[in-house]
C-alpha positions as CSV (number, residue, x, y, z in Angstrom):
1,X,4.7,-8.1,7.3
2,X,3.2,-10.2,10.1
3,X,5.2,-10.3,12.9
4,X,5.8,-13.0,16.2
5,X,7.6,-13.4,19.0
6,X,9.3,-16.1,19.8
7,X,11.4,-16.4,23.0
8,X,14.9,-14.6,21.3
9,X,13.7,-15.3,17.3
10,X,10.7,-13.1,15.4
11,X,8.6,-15.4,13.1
12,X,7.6,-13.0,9.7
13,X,4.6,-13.9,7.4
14,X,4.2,-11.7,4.7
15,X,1.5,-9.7,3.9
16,X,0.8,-11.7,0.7
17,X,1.0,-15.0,2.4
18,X,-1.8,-13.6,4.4
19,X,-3.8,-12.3,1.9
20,X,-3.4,-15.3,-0.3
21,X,-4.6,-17.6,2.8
22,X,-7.4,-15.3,3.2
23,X,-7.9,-16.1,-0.6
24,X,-7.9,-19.5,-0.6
25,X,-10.6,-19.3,2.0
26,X,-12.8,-16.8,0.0
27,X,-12.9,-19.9,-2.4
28,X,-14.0,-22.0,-0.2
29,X,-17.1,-20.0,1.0
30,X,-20.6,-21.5,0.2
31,X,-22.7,-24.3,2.2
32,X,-25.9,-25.0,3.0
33,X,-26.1,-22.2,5.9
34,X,-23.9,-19.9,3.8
35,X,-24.6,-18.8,0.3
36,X,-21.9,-18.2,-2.0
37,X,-21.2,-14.4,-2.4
38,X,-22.3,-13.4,-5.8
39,X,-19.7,-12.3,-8.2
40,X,-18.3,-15.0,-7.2
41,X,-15.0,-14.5,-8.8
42,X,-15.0,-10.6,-7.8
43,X,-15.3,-11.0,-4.4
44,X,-12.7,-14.0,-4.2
45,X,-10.3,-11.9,-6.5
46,X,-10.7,-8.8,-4.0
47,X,-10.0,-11.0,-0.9
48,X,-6.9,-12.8,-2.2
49,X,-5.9,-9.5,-3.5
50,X,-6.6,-6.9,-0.8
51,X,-3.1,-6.7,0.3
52,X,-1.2,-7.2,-3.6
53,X,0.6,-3.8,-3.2
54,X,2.9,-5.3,-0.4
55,X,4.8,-6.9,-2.8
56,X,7.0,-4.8,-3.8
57,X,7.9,-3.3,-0.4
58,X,8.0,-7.2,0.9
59,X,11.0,-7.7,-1.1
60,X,13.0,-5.2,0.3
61,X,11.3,-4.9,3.9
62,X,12.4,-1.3,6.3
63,X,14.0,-1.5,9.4
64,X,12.3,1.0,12.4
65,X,14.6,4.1,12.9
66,X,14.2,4.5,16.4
67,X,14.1,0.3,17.5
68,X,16.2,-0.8,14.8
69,X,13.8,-3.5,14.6
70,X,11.5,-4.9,11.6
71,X,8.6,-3.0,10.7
72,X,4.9,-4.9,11.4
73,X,2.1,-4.3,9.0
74,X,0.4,-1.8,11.6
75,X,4.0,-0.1,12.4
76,X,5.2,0.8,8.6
77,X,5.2,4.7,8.2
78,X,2.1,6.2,7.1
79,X,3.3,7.4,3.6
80,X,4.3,4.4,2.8
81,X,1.4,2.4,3.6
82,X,-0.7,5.1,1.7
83,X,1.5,4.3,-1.5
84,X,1.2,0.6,-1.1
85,X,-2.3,0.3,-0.9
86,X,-3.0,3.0,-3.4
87,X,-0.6,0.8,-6.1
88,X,-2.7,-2.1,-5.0
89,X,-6.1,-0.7,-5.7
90,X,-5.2,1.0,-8.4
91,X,-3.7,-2.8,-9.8
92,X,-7.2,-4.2,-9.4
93,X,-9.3,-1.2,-11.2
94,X,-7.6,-2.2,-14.6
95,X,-8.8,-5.9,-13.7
96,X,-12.3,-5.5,-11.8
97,X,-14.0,-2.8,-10.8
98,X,-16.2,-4.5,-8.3
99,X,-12.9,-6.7,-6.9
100,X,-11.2,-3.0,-6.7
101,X,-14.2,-1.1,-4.7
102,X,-14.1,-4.1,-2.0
103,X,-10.4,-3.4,-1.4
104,X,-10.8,0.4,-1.4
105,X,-14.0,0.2,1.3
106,X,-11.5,-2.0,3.4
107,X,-8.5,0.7,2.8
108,X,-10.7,3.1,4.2
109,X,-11.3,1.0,7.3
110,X,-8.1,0.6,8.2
111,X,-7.6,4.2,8.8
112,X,-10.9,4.0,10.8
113,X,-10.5,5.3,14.4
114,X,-13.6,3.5,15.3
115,X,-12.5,0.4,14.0
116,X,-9.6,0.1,17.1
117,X,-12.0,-0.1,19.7
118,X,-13.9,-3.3,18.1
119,X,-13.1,-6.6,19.4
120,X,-10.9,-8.3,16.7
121,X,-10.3,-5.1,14.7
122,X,-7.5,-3.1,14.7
123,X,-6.4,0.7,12.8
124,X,-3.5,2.0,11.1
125,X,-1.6,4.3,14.1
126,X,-1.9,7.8,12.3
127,X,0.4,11.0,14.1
128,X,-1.5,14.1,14.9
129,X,1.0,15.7,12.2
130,X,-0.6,12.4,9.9
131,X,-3.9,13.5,10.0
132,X,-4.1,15.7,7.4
133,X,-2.1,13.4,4.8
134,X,-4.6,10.8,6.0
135,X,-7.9,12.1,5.7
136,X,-7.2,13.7,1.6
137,X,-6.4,10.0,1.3
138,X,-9.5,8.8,2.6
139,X,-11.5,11.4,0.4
140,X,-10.0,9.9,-2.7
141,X,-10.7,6.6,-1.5
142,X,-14.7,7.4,-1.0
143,X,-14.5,9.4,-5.0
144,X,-12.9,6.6,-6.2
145,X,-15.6,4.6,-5.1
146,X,-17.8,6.5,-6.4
147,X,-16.5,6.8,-9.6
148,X,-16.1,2.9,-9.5
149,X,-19.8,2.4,-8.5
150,X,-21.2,4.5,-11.5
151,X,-19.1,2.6,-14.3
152,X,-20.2,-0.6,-12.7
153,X,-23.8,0.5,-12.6
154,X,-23.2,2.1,-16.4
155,X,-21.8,-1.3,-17.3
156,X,-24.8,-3.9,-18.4
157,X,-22.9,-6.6,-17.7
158,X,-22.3,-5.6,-14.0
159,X,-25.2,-2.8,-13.2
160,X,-27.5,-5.1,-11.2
161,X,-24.5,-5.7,-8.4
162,X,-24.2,-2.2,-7.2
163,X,-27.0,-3.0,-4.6
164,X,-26.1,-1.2,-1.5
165,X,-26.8,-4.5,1.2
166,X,-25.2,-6.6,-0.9
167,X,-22.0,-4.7,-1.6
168,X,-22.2,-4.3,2.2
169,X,-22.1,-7.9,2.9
170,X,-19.4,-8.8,0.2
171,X,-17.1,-6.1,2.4
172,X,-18.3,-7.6,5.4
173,X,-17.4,-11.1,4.5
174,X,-14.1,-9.6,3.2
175,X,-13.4,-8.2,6.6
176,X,-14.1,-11.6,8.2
177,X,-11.9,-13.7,6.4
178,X,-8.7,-11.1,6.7
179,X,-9.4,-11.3,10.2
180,X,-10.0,-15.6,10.1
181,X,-6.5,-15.0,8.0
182,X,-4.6,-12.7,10.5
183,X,-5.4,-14.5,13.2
184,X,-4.3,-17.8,11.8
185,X,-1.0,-16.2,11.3
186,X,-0.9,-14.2,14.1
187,X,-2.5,-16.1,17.0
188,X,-3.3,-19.9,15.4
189,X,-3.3,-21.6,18.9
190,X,-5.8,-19.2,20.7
191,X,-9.8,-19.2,20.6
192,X,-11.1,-16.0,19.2
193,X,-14.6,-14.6,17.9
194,X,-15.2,-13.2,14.4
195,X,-18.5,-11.8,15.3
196,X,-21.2,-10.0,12.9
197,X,-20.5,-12.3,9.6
198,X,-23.1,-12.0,7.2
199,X,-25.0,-15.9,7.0
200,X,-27.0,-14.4,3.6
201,X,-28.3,-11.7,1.9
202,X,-31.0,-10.9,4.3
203,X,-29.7,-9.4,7.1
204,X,-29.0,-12.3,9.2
205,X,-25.5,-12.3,11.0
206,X,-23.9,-15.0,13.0
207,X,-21.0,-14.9,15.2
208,X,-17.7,-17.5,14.2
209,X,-16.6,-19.3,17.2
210,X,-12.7,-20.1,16.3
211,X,-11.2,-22.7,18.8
212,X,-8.5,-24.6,19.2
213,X,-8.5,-28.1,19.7
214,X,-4.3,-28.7,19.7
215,X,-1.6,-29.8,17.3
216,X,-2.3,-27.4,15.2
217,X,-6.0,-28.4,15.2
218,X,-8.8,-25.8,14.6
219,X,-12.6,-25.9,14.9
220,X,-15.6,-23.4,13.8
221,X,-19.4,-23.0,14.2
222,X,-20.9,-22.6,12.8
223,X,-19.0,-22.9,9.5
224,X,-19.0,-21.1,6.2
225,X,-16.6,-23.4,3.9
226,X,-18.5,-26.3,1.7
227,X,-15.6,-28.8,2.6
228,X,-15.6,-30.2,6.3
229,X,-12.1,-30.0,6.8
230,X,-9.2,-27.6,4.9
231,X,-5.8,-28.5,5.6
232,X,-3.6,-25.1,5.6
233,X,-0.3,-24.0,4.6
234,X,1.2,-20.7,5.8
235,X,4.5,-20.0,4.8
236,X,7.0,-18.3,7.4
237,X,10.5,-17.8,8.3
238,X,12.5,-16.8,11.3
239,X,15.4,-14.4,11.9
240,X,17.2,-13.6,15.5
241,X,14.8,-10.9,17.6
242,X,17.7,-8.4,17.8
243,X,18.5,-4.9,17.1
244,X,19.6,-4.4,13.8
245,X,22.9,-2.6,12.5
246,X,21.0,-1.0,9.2
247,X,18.6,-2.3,6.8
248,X,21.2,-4.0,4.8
249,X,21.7,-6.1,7.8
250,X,18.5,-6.8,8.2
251,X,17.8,-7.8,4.8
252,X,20.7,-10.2,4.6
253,X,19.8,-12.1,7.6
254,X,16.3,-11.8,5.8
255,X,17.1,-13.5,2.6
256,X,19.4,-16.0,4.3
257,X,16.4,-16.9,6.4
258,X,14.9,-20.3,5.0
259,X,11.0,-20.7,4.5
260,X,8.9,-23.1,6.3
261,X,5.6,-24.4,6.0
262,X,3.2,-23.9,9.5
263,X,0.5,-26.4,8.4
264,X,-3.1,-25.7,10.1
265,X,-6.3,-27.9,9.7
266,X,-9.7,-26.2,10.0
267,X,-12.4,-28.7,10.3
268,X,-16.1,-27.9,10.8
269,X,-17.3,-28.1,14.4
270,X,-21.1,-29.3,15.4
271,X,-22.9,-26.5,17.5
272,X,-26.2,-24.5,17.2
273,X,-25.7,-21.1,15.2
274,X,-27.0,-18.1,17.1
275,X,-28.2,-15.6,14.9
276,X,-29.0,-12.0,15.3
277,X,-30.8,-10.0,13.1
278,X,-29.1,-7.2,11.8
279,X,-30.4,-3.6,12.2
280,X,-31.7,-1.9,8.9
């Protein structure tokens, strides 16, 4: 769950909402200046999917022991964040085994320490007592993908995408637009960076300028989407910012909450693309 503060209310996005935003955008990839990732449908399947094993635990969201205050996505205890995503992956390998080994490289990121000191990124808080419980995760994460990568390359149909550099930039793109995503739920009238987006299969990377132009107005460059202007829909709700009795309390005032609609439009924005070239 996405949380925001609001004066004395907390605005909540769920995971899904996110992830299906995220999706929506993944099908609107491809332009002249950006080629449309190839499986096409794999790669928008993993995007719009990466965060499917939230569903369950979205409809009956945890309350923090100690704050008595909703869990965020970052905050929910480590076991159960393992579970969810391992349901979630495990959803997609009996659909697509390419879709499935996108979501289980960006599980593993998101336990990467690394990955908090990078502008725009952000890692799962882990305890010292965690650790353990955390890295066996992370091991079967990397066999699974393994395993996944040798029935894909076994497969005829599918042996010829297991190409290391383009697998890379699939997950790359991936990790752009659930941060594009986030941060249009999270932080919608701020400017940010999404830096290091693959522009093709090449090597060349290109930095997306996000800015905000008011009322809900949003411009990038350069821009990856093959329609100049997407009009957004991020569903929400709002409950009181309080401390809360027990879960049951929190869940009623949950339900009760009504959703709205926090409508966004993303329009292309004229500038000169600055490319690097990334390092083989």
């Amino acid at each position: 769950m996405i949380i925001r503060e609001q004066g004395d209310q907390l605005l909540l996005i769920r995971q899904t909402d996110h992830a299906f935003l995220a999706g929506f955008l993944a099908k609107e990839w491809g332009n002249d200046e950006f080629p449309r990732p190839e499986p096409f449908e794999s790669f928008c399947l993993a995007v719009g999917e990466h965060d499917n094993g939230w569903a369950e635990w979205e409809l009956q969201p945890t309350l923090d022991e100690k704050s008595r205050m909703p869990y965020s996505f970052m905050s929910v205890p480590t076991d159960e964040h393992i579970g969810l995503y391992q349901r979630g992956i495990e959803r997609l390998v009996k659909v697509d085994h390419y879709a499935a080994l996108l979501v289980s490289m960006h599980c593993v990121g998101l336990y990467d320490r690394a990955r908090a000191t990078m502008p725009g990124f952000s890692a799962k808080y882990v305890k010292s007592t965690e650790t353990a419980l955390v890295n066996e995760f992370v091991q079967r994460l990397r066999l699974q993908q393994l395993r996944l990568k040798v029935d894909l390359r076994a497969n005829p149909a599918t042996k010829d995408l297991i190409v290391e550099e383009t697998l890379k930039g699939n997950f790359e793109r991936l990790e752009a637009l659930d941060r594009l995503s986030l941060h249009l739920c999270l932080n919608p009238l701020e400017n940010c960076t999404i830096d290091a987006v693959p522009a093709d299969g090449g090597g060349r990377e290109v930095d997306l300028d996000l800015r905000s132009e008011g009322g809900n107005v949003l411009t990038l460059a350069p821009y990856p989407f093959k329609r100049e202007v997407l009009e957004l829909s991020i569903l929400a709700r709002r409950i009181p910012k309080r401390v809360y009795v027990d879960e049951m309390d929190f869940q009623k005032t949950l339900a009760e909450a009504q959703y709205f609609a926090i409508q966004i439009t993303l329009r292309a924005r004229r500038a000169n693309a600055i490319y690097s070239v990334a390092k083989l």
